[in-house]
C-alpha positions in Angstrom: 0.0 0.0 0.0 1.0 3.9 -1.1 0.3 6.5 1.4 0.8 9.8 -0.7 0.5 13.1 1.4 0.0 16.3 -0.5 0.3 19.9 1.0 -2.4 22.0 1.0 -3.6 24.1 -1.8 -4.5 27.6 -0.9 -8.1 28.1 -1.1 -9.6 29.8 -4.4 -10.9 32.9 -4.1 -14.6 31.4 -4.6 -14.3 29.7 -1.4 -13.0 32.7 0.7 -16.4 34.6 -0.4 -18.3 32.7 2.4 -15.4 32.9 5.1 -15.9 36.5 6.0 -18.8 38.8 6.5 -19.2 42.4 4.8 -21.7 45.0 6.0 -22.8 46.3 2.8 -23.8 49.6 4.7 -20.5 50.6 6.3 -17.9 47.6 4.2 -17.0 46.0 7.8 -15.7 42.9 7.1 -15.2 40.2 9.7 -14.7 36.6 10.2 -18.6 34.8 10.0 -18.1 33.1 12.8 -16.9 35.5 14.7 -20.1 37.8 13.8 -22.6 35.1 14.4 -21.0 34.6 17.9 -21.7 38.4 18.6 -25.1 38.1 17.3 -26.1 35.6 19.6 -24.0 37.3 22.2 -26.2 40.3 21.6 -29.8 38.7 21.9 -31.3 38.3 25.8 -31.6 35.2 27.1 -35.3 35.9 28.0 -35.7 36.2 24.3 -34.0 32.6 23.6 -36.4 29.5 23.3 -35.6 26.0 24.0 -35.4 23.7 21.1 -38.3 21.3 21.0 -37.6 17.8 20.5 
């Protein structure tokens, strides 16, 4: 058996489009994960609902 181990190929530029998050007010642009934490980081708990099973 042949293990073959490549490097990584930097990402294309199509893939990078959903990495990062642009206001298209202001042109902000920050990591989308990092803006969906501060969403949710944002919103009450008292407006939170459980998830129903």
């Amino acid at each position: 058996m042949t293990i073959r181990i490549f490097s990584p190929s930097p990402p294309s530029p199509s893939l990078l489009n959903g990495i990062f998050y642009e206001c298209c007010n202001c042109g902000h642009v920050v990591d989308r994960d990092l803006n969906a934490a501060l969403n949710l980081a944002s919103v009450p708990i008292s407006k939170l609902k459980p998830l129903e099973p």
